[in-house]
N, CA, C and O atoms as a Maestro MAE file, in Angstrom:
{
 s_m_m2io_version
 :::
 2.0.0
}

f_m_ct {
 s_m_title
 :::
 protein
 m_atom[312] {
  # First column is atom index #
  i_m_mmod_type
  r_m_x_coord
  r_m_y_coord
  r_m_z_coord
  i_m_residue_number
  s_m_chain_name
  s_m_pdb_residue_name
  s_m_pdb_atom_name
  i_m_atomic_number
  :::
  1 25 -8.530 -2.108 -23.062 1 A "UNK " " N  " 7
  2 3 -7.722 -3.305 -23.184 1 A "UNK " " CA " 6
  3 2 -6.271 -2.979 -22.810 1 A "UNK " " C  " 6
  4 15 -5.566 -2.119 -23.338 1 A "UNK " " O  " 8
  5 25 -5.868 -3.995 -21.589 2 A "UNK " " N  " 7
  6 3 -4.589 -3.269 -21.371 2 A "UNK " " CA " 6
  7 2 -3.578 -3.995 -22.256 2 A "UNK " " C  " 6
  8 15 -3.740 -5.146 -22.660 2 A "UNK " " O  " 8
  9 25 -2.623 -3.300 -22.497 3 A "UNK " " N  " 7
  10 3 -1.404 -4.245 -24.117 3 A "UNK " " CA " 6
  11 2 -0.139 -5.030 -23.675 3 A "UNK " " C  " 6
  12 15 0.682 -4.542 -22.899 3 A "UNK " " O  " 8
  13 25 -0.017 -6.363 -24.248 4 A "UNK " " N  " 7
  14 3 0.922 -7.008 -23.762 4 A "UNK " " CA " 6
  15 2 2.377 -6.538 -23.507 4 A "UNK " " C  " 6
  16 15 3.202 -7.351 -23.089 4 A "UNK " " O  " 8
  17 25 2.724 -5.210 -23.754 5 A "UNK " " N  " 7
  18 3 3.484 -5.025 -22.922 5 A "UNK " " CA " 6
  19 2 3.350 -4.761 -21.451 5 A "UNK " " C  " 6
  20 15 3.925 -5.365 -20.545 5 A "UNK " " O  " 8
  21 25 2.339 -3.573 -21.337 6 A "UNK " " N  " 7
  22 3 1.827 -3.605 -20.105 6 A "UNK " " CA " 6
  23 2 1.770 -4.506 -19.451 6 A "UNK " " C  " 6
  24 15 2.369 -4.490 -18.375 6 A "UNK " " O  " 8
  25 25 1.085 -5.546 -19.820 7 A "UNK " " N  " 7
  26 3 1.230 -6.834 -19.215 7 A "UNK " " CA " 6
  27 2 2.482 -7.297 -18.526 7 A "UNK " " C  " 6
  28 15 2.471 -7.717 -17.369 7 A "UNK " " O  " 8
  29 25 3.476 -7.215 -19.208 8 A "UNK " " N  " 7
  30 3 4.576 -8.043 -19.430 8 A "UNK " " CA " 6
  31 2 5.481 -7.182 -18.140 8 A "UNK " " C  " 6
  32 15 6.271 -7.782 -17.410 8 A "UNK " " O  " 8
  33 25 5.231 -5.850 -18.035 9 A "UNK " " N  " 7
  34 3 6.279 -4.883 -16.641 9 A "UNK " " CA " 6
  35 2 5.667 -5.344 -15.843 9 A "UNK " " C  " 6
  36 15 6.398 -5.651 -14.902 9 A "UNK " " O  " 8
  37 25 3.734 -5.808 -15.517 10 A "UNK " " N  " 7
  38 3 3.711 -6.147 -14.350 10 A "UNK " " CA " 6
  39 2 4.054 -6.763 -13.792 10 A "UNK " " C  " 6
  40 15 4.404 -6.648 -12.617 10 A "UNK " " O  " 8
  41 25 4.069 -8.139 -14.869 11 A "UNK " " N  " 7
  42 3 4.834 -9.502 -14.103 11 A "UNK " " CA " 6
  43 2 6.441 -9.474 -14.153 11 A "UNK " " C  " 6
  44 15 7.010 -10.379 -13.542 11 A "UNK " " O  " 8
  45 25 7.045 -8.738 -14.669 12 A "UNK " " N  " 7
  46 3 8.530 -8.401 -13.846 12 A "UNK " " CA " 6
  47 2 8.359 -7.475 -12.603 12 A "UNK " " C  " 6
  48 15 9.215 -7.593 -11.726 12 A "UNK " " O  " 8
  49 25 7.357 -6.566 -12.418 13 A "UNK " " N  " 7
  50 3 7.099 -5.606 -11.245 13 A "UNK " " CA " 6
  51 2 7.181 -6.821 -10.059 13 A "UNK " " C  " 6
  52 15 8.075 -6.895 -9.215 13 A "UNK " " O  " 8
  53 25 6.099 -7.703 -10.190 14 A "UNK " " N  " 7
  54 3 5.852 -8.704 -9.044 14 A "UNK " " CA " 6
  55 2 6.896 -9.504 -9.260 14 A "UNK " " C  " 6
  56 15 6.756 -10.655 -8.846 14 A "UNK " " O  " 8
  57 25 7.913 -9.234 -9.791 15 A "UNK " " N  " 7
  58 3 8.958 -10.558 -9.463 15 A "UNK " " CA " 6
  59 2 9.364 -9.311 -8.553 15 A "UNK " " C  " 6
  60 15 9.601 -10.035 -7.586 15 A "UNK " " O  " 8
  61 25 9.620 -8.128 -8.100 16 A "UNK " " N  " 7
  62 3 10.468 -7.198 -7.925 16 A "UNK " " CA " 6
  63 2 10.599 -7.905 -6.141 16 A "UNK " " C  " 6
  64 15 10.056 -9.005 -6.039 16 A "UNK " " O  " 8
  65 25 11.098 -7.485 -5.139 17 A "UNK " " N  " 7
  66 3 10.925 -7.455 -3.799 17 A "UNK " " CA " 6
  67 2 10.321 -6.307 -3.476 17 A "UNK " " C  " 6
  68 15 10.391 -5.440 -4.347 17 A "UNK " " O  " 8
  69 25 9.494 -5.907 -2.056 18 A "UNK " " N  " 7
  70 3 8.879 -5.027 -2.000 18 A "UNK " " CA " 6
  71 2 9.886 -3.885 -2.169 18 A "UNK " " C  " 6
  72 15 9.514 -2.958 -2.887 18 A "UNK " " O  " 8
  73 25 10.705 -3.834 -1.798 19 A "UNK " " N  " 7
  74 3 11.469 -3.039 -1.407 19 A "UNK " " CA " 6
  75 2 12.134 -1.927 -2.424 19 A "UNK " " C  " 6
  76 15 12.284 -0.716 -2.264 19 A "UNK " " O  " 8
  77 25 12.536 -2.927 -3.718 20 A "UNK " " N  " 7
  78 3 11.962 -2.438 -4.877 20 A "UNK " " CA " 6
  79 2 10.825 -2.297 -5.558 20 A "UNK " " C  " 6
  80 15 10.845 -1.573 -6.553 20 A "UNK " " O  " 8
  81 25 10.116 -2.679 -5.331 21 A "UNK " " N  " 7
  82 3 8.734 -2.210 -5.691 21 A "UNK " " CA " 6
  83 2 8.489 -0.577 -5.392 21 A "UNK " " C  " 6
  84 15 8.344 0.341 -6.200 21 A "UNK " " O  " 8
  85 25 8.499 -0.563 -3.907 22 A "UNK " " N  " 7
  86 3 8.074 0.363 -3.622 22 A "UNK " " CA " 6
  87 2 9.049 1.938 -3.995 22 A "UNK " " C  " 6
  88 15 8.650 3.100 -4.065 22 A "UNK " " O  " 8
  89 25 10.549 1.304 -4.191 23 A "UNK " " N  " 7
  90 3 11.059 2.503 -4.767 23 A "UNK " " CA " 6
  91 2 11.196 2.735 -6.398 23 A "UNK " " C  " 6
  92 15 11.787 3.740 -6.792 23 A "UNK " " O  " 8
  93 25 10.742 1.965 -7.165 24 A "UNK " " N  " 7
  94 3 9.562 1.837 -8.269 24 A "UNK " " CA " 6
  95 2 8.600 2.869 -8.265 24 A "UNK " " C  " 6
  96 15 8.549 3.805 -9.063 24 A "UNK " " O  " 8
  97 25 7.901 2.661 -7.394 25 A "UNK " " N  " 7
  98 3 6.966 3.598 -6.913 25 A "UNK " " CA " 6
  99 2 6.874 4.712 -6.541 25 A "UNK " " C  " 6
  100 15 5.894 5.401 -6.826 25 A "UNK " " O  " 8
  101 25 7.787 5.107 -5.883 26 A "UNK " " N  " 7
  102 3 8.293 6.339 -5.676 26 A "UNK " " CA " 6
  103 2 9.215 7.239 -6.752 26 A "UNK " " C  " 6
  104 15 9.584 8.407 -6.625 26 A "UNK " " O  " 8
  105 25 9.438 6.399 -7.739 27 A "UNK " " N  " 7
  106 3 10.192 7.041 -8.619 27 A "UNK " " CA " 6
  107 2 9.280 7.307 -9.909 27 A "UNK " " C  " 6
  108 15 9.827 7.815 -10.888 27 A "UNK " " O  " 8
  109 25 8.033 7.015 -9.957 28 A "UNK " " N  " 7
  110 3 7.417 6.775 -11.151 28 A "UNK " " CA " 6
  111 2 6.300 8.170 -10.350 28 A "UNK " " C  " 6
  112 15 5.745 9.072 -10.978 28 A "UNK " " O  " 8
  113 25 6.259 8.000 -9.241 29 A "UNK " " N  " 7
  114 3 5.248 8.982 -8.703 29 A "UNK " " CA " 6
  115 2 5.847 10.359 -9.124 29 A "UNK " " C  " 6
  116 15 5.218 11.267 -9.666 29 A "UNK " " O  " 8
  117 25 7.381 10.364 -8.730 30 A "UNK " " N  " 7
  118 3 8.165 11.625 -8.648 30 A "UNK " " CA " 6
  119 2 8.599 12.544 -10.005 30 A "UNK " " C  " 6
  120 15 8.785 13.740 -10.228 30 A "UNK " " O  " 8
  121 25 8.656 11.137 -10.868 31 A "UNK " " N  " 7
  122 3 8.218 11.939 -12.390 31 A "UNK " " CA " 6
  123 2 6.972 12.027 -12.993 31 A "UNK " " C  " 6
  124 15 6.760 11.930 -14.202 31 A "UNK " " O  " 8
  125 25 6.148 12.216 -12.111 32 A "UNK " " N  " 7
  126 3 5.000 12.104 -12.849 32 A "UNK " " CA " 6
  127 2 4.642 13.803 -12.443 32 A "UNK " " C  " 6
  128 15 4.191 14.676 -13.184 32 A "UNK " " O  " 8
  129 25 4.956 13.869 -11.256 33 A "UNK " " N  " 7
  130 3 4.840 14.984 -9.719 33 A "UNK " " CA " 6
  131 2 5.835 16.113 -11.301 33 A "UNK " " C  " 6
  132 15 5.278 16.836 -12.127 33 A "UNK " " O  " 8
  133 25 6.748 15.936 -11.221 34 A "UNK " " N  " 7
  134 3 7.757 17.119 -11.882 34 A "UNK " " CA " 6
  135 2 7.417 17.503 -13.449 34 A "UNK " " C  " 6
  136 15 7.676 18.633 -13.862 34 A "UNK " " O  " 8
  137 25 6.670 16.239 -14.523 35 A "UNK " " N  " 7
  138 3 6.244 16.357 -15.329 35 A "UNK " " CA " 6
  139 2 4.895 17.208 -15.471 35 A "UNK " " C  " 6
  140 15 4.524 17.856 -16.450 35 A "UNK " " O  " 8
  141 25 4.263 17.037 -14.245 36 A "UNK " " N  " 7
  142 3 3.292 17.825 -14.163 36 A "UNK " " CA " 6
  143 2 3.293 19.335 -13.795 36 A "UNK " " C  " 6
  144 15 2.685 20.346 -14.146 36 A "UNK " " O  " 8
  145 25 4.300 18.985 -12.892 37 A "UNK " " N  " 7
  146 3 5.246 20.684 -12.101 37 A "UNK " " CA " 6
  147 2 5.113 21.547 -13.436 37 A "UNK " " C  " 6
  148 15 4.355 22.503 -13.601 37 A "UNK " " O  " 8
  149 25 6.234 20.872 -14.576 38 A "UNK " " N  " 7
  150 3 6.646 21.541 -15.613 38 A "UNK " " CA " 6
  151 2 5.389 22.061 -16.385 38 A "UNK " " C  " 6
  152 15 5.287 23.177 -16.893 38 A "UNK " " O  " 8
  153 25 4.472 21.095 -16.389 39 A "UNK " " N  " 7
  154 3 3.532 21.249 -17.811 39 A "UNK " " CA " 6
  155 2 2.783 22.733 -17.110 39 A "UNK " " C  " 6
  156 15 2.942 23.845 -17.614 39 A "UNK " " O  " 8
  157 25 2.189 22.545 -16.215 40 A "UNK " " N  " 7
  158 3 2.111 23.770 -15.315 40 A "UNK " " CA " 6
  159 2 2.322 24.883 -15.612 40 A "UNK " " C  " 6
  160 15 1.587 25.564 -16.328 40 A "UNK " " O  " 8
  161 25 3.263 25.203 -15.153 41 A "UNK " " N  " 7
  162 3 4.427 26.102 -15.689 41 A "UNK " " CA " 6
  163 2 4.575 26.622 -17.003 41 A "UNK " " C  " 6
  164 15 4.641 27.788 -17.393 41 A "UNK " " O  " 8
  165 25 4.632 25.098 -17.864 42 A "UNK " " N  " 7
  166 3 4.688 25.917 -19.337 42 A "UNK " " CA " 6
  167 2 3.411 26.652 -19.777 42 A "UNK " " C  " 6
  168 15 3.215 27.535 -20.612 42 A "UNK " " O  " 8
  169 25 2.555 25.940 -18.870 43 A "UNK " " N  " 7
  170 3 0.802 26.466 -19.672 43 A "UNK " " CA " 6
  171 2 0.956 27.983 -19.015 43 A "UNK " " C  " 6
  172 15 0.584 28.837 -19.819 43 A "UNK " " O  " 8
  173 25 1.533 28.666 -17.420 44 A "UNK " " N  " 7
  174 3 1.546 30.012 -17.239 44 A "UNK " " CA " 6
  175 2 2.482 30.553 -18.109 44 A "UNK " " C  " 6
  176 15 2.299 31.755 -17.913 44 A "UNK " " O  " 8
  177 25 3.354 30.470 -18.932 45 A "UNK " " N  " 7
  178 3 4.421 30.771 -19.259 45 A "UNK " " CA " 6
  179 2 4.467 31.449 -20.762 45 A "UNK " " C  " 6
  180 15 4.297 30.806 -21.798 45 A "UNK " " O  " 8
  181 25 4.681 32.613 -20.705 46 A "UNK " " N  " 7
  182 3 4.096 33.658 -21.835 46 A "UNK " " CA " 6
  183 2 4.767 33.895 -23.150 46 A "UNK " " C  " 6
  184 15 4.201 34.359 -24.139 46 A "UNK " " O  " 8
  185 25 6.006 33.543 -23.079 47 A "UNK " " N  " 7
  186 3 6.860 33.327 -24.261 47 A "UNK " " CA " 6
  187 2 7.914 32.136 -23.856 47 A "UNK " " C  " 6
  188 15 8.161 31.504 -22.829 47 A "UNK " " O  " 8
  189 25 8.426 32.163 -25.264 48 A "UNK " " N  " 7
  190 3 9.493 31.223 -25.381 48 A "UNK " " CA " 6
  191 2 10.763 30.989 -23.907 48 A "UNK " " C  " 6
  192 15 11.237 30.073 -23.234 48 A "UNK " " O  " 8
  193 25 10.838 32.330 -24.021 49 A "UNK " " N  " 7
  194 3 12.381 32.575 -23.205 49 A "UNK " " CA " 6
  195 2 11.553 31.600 -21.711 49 A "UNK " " C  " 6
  196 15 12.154 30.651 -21.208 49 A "UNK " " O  " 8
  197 25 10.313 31.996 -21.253 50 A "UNK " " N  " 7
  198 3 10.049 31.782 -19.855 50 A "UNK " " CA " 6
  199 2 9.813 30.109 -19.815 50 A "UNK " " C  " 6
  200 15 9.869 29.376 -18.828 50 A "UNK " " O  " 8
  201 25 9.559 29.786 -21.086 51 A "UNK " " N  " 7
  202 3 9.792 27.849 -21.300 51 A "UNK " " CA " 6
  203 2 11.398 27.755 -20.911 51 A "UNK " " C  " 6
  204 15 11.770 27.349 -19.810 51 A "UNK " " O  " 8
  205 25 11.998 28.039 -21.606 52 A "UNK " " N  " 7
  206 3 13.180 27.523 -20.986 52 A "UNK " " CA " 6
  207 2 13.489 27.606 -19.157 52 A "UNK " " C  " 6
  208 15 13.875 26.588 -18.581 52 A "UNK " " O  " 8
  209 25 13.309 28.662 -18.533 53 A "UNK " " N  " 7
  210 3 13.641 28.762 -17.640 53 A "UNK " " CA " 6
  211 2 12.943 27.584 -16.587 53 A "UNK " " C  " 6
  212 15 13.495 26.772 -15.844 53 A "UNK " " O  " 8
  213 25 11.327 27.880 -16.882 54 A "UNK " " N  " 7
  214 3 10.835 26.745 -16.126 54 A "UNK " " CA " 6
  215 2 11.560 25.045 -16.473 54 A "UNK " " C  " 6
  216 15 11.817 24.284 -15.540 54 A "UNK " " O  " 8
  217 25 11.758 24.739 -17.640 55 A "UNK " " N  " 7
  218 3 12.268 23.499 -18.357 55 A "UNK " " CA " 6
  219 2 13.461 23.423 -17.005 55 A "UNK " " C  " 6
  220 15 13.529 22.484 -16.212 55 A "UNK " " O  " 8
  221 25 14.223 24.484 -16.991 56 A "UNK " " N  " 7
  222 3 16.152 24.321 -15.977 56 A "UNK " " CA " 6
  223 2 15.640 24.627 -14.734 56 A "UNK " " C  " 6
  224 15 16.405 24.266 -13.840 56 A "UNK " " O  " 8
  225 25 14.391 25.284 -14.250 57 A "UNK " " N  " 7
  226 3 14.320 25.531 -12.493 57 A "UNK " " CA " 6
  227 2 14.876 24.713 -11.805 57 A "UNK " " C  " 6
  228 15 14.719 23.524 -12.080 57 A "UNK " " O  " 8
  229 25 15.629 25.069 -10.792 58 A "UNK " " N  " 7
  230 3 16.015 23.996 -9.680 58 A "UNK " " CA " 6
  231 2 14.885 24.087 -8.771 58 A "UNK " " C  " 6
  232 15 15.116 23.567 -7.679 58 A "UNK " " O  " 8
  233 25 13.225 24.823 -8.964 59 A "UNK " " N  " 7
  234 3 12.499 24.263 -7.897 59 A "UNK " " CA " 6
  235 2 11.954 23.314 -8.095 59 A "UNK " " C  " 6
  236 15 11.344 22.711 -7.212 59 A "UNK " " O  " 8
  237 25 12.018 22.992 -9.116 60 A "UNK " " N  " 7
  238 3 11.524 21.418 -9.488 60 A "UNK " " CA " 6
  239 2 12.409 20.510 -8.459 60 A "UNK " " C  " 6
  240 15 11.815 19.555 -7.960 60 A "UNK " " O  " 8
  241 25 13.381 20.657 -8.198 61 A "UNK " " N  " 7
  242 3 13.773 19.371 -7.166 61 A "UNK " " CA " 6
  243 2 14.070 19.753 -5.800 61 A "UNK " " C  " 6
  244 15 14.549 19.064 -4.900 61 A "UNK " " O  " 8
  245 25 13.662 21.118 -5.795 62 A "UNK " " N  " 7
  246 3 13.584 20.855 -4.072 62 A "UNK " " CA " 6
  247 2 12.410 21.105 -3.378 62 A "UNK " " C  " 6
  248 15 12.286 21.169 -2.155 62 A "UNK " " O  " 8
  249 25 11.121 21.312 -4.657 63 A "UNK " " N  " 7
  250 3 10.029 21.351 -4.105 63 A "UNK " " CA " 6
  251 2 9.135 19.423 -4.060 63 A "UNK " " C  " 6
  252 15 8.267 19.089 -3.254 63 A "UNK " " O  " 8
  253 25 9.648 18.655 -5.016 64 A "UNK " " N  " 7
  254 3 9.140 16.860 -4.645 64 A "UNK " " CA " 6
  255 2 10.151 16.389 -3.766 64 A "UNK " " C  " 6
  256 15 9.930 15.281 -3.279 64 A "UNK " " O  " 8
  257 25 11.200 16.953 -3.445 65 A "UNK " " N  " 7
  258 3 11.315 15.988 -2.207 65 A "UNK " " CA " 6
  259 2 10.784 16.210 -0.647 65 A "UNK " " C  " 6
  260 15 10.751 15.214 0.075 65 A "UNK " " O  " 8
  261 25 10.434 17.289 -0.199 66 A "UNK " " N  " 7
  262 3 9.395 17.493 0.882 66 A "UNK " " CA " 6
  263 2 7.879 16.474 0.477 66 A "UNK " " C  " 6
  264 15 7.636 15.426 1.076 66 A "UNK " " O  " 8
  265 25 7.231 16.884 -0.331 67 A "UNK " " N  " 7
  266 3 6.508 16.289 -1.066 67 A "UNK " " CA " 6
  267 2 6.574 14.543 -0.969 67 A "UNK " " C  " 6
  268 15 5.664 13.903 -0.441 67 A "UNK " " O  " 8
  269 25 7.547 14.033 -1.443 68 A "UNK " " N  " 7
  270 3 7.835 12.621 -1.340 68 A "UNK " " CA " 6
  271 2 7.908 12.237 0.301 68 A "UNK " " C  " 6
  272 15 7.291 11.322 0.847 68 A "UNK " " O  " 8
  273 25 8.707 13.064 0.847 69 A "UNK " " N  " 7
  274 3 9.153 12.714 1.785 69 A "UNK " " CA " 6
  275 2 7.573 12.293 2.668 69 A "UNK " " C  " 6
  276 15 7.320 11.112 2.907 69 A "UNK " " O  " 8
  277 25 6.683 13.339 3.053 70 A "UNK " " N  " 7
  278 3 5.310 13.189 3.561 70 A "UNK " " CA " 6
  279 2 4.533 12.067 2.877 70 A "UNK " " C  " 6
  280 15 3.840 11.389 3.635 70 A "UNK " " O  " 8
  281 25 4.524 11.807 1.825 71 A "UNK " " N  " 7
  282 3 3.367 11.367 1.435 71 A "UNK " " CA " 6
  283 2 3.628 9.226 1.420 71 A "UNK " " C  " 6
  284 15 2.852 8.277 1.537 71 A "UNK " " O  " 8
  285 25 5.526 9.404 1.155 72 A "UNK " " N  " 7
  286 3 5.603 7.903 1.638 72 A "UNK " " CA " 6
  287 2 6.226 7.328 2.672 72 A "UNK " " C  " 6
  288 15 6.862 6.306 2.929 72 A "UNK " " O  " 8
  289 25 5.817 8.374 3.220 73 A "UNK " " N  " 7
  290 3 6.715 8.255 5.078 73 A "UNK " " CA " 6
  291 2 6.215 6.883 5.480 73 A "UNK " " C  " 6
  292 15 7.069 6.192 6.035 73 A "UNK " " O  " 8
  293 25 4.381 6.044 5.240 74 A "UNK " " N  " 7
  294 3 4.393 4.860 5.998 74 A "UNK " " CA " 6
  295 2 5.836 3.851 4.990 74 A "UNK " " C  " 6
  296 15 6.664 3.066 5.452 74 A "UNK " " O  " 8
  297 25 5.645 4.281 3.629 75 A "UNK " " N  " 7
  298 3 6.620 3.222 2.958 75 A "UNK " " CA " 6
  299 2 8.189 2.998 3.709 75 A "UNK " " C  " 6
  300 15 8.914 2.013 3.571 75 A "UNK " " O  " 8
  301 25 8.417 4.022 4.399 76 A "UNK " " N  " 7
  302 3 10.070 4.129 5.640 76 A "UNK " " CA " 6
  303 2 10.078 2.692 6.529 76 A "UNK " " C  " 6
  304 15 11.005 1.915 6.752 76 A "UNK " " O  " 8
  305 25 8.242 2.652 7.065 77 A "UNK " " N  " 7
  306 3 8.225 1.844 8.424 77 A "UNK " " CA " 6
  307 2 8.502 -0.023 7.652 77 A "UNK " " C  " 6
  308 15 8.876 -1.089 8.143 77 A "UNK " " O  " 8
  309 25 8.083 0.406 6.295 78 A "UNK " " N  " 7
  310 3 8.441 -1.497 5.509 78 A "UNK " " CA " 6
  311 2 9.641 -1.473 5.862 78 A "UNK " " C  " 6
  312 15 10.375 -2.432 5.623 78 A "UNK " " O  " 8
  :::
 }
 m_bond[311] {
  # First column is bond index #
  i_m_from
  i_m_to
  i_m_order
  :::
  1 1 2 1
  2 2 3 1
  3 3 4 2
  4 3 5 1
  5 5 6 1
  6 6 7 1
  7 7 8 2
  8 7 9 1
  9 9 10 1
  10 10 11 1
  11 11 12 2
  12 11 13 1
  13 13 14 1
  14 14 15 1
  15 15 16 2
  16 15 17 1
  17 17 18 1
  18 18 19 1
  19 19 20 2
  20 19 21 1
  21 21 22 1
  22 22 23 1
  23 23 24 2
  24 23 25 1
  25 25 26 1
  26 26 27 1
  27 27 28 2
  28 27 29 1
  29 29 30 1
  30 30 31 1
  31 31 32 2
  32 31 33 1
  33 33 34 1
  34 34 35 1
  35 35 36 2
  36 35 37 1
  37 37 38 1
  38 38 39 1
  39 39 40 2
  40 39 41 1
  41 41 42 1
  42 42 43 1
  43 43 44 2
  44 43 45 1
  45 45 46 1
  46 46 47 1
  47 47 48 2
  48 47 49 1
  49 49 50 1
  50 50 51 1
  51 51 52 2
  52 51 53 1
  53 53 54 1
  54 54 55 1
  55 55 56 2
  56 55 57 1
  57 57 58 1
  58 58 59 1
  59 59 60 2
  60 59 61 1
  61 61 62 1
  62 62 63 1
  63 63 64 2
  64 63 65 1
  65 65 66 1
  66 66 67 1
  67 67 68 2
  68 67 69 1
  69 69 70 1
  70 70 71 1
  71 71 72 2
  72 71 73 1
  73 73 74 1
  74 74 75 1
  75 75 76 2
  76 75 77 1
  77 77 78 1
  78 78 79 1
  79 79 80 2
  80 79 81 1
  81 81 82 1
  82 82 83 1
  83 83 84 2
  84 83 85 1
  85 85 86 1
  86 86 87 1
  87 87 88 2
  88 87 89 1
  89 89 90 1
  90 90 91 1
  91 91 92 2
  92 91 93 1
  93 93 94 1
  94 94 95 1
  95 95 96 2
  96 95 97 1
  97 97 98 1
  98 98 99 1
  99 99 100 2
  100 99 101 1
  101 101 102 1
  102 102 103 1
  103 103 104 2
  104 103 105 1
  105 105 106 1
  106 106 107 1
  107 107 108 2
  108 107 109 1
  109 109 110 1
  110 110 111 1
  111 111 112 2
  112 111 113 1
  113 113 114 1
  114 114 115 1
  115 115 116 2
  116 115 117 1
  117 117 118 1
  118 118 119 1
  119 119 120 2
  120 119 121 1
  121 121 122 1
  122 122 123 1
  123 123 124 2
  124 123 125 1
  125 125 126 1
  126 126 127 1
  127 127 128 2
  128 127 129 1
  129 129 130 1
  130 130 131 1
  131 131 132 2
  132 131 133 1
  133 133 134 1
  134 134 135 1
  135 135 136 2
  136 135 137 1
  137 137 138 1
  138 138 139 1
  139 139 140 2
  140 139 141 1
  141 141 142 1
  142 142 143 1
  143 143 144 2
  144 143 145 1
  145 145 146 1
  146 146 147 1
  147 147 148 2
  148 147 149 1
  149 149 150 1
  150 150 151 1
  151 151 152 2
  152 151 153 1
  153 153 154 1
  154 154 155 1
  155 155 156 2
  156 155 157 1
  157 157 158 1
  158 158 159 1
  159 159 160 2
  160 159 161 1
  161 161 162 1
  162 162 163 1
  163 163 164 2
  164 163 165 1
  165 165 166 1
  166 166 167 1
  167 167 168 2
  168 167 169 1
  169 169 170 1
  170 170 171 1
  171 171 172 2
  172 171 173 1
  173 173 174 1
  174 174 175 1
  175 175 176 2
  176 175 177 1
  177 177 178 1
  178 178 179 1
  179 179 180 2
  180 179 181 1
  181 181 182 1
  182 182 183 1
  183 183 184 2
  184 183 185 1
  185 185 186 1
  186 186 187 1
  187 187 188 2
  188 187 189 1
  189 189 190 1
  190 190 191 1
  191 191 192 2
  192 191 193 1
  193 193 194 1
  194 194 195 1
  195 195 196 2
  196 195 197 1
  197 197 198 1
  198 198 199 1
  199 199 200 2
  200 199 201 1
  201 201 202 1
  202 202 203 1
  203 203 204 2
  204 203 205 1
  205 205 206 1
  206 206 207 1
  207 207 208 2
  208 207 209 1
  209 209 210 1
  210 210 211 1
  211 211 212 2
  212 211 213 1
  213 213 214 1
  214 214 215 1
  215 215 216 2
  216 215 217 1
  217 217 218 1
  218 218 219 1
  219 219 220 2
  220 219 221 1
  221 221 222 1
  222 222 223 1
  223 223 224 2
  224 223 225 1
  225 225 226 1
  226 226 227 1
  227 227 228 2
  228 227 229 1
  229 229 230 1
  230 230 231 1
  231 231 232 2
  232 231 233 1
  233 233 234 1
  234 234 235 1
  235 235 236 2
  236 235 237 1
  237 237 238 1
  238 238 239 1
  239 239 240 2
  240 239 241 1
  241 241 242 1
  242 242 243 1
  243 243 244 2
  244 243 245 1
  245 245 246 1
  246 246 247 1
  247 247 248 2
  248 247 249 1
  249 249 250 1
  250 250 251 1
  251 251 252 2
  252 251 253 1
  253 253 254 1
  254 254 255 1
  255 255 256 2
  256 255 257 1
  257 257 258 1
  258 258 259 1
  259 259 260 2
  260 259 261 1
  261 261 262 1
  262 262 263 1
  263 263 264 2
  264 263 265 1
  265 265 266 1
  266 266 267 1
  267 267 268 2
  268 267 269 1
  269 269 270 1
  270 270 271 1
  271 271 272 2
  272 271 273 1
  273 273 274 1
  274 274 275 1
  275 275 276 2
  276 275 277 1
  277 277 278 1
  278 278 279 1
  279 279 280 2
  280 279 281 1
  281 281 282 1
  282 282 283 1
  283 283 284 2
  284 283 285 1
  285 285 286 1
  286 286 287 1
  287 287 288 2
  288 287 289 1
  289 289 290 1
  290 290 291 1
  291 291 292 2
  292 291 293 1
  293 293 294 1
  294 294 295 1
  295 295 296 2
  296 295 297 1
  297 297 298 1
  298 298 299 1
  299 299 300 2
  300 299 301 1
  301 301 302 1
  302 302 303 1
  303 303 304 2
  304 303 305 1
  305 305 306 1
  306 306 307 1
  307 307 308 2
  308 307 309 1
  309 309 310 1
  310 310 311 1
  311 311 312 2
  :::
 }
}
């Protein structure tokens, strides 16, 4: 059962223009992409100290934007 909030972002989503929509989309993909990066990471990650480091990596952001860049290249041609 999906819950009336849920409900309630879609129909502001579809008021959105595509244009926002789609960078909606790209932004919800991209934390999903880095949240996962991290969790990753923390599951190889053998003590405390090596959580933190993965938590501050700067490859977390320069490895999703190649990433983004390929995967919503048709979203460029809207």
């Amino acid at each position: 059962m999906i819950s009336p909030n849920l409900q309630e972002i879609e129909r502001s989503v579809r008021a959105l223009s595509v244009e926002e929509q789609l960078w909606l989309l790209e932004s919800i993909a991209r934390q999903i992409r880095e949240n996962e990066y991290t969790k990753d990471k923390l599951a190889d990650a053998k003590n405390p100290e090596e959580h933190l480091e993965v938590v501050s990596e700067p490859k977390i952001t320069t490895e999703i934007p190649p990433i983004k860049n390929d995967e919503f290249a048709i979203s460029e041609i809207l």
